[in-house]
N, C-alpha and C positions, 0 to 999 in steps of 0.2 A: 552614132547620135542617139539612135534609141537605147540602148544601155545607161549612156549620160541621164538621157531623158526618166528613165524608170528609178535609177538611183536618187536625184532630184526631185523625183513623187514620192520614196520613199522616205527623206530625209523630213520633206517637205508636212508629210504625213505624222512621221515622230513630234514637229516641233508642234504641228496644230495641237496634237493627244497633252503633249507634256502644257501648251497655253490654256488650252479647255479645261486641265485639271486643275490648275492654278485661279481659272475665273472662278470655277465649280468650290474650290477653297475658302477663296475669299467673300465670297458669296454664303457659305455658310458659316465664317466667322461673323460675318455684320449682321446674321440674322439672329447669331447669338447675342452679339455685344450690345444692340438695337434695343434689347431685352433687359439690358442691365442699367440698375440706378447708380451713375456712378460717372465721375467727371471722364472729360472727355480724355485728360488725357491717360485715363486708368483704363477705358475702353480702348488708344489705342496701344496698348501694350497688351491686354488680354487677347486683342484681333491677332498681334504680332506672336502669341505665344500657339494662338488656335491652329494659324498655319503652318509655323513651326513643327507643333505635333503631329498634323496631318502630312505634310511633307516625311516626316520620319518613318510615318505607319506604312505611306505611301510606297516605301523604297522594298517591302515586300508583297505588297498586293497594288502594285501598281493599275490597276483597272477597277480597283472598289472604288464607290462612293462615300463622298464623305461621313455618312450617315454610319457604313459599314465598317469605319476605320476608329472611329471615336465614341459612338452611339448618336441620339434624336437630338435635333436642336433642345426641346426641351431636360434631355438629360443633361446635357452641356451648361445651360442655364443654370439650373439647378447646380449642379458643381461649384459652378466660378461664385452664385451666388454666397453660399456658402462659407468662400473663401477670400469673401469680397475688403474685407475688413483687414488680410493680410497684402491683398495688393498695394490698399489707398494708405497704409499706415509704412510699408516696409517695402524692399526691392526683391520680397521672395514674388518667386515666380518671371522675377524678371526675363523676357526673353533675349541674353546672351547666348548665342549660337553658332560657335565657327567651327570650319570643318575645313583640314586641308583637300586642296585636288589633286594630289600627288595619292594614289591607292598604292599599298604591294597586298598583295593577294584578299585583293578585293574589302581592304581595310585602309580606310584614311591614314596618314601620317599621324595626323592629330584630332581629335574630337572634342572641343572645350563650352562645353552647356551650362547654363547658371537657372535651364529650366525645369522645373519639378517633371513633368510630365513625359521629357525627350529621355530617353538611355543615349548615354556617351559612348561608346562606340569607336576604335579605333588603336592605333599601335598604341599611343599614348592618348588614354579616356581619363577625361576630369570633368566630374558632374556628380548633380545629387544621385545619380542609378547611372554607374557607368561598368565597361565591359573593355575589354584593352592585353594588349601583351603587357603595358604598366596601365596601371590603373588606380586610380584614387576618387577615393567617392562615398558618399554616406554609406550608400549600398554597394558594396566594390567587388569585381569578379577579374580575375586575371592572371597573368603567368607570375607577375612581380604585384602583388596589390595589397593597398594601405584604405582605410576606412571605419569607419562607426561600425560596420560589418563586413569581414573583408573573406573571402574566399579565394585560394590561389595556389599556386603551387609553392610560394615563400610568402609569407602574409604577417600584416601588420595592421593592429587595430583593437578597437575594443574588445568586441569578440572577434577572434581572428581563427581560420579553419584554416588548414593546409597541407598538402599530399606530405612536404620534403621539413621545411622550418615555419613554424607559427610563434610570433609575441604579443602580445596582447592581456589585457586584463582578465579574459577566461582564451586561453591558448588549447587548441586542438590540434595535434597534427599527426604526422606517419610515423614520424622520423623525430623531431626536435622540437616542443615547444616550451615556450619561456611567457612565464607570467605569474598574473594574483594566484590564478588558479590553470594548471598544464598538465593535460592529458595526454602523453603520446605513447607512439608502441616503441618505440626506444628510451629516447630520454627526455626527461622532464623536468625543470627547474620552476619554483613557484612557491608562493604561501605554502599551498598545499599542493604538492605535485604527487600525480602519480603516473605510473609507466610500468613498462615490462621489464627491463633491463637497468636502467639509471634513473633513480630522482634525486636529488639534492632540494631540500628546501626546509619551511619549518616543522611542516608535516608531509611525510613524505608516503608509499609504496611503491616497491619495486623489488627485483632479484637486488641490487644493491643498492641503501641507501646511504645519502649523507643527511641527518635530521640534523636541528636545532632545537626542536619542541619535544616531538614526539614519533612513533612511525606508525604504520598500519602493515602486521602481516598480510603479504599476499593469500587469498586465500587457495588460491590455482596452485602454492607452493608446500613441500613438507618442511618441518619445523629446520632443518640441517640445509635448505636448498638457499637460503635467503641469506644476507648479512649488512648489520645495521650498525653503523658508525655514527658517534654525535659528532657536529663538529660546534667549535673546530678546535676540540680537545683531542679527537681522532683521528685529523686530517691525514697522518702519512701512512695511517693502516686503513684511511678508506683509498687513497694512490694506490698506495699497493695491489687492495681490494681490484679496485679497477684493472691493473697492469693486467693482473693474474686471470682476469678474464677470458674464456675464449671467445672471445666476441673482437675482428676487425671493426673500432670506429673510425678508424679513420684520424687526416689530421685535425680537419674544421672538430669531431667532437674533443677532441682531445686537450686543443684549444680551448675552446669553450668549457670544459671541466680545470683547465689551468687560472683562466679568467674569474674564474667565479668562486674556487677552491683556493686562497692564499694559505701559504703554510708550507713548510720543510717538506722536500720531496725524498 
């Protein structure tokens, strides 16, 4: 019974800390929103978004103060005031916020925010600033992620960074990127692409290129190390070019130079 009893004070203990932090929340949401000129019900969707964020910050400093998670009421004020004109006019900042209860290794299932302020979070993150095994988001970070700015291991987006494959309108990656403009240390396809091994595009650099416009000697190479095919007057002597490489790419790049390079093989 005493063991019952001490697990039951401890339980009992967690739910009070997790309720008090909650009063402690919303308590400093209405001292902020209290503050703001602005219909009620735009006060309570700012209240809904205040704790939202605090709830977020919360999940690694579970013992600060609201104060210490977000800054001063009055910094808070000052913010939302600011921003007050995109509340009462539009649904940005709306606080949309679900999160599944299913975790695997300490990551929700799913994390879907429509709130400026929270990061998404989760296997699958969708939000303005999200973080995810997939991931899609203004600001996007992830193993598979798509975005206005996407960083990832395979990436898609405006500017898109990426260890393996990048596409995007200015494309950076390790391995493969594709875009306006694609910089990788393999190959490169783009406006203007450049790379160490393969570009194809209208202007190109690389050990070997296919241009349309024009190319840029590598300067890291001697005049005999390099070879530039236009296409696609020279498509089967830039194939060739390629075959004769010693360089394994693989099937995926091989593909991807079939796809993009039409013309007698």
């Amino acid at each position: 019974m005493v063991g019952v009893s001490e697990n039951r004070f401890k339980y009992d203990s967690v739910d009070k800390e997790d309720n008090m932090s909650q009063v402690n929340f919303k308590k400093y949401a209405n001292q902020v929103v209290v503050q703001l000129d602005c219909n009620a019900k735009t006060k309570k969707r700012i209240r809904e978004d205040i704790i939202d964020m605090l709830n977020e910050k919360s999940m690694d400093r579970p013992d600060a103060e609201p104060v210490e998670l977000v800054g001063s009421v009055s910094d808070m004020v000052n913010e939302f005031t600011d921003n007050l004109e995109n509340y009462s006019s539009s649904n940005q900042g709306h606080s949309y916020n679900r999160k599944s209860e299913i975790s695997i290794l300490g990551l929700p299932l799913y994390h879907i925010t429509g709130n400026q302020n929270i990061i998404a979070k989760g296997i699958l993150a969708i939000g303005p600033k999200s973080v995810g095994v997939i991931s899609v988001g203004g600001i996007s970070f992830g193993i598979i992620s798509f975005g206005g700015i996407s960083v990832g291991l395979f990436s898609l987006g405006g500017l898109a960074v990426a260890i393996l494959g990048a596409v995007g309108g200015l494309a950076i990656a390790g391995d493969v990127a594709i875009g306006g403009l694609a910089i990788a240390y393999s190959m490169a396809i783009g406006g203007l692409a450049i790379a160490k091994d393969v570009a194809i595009g209208g202007i190109t650099s690389a050990q070997l290129m296919g241009y349309r416009q024009s190319f840029i000697k590598p300067s890291y190479l001697d005049e005999g190390a390099f070879r530039a095919f236009k296409i696609p007057e020279y498509i089967k002597d830039f194939r060739n070019a390629f075959d004769d490489m010693a360089i394994d790419f693989g099937l995926v790049k091989k593909w991807i130079i079939d796809s993009v390079i039409k013309g007698p093989k």
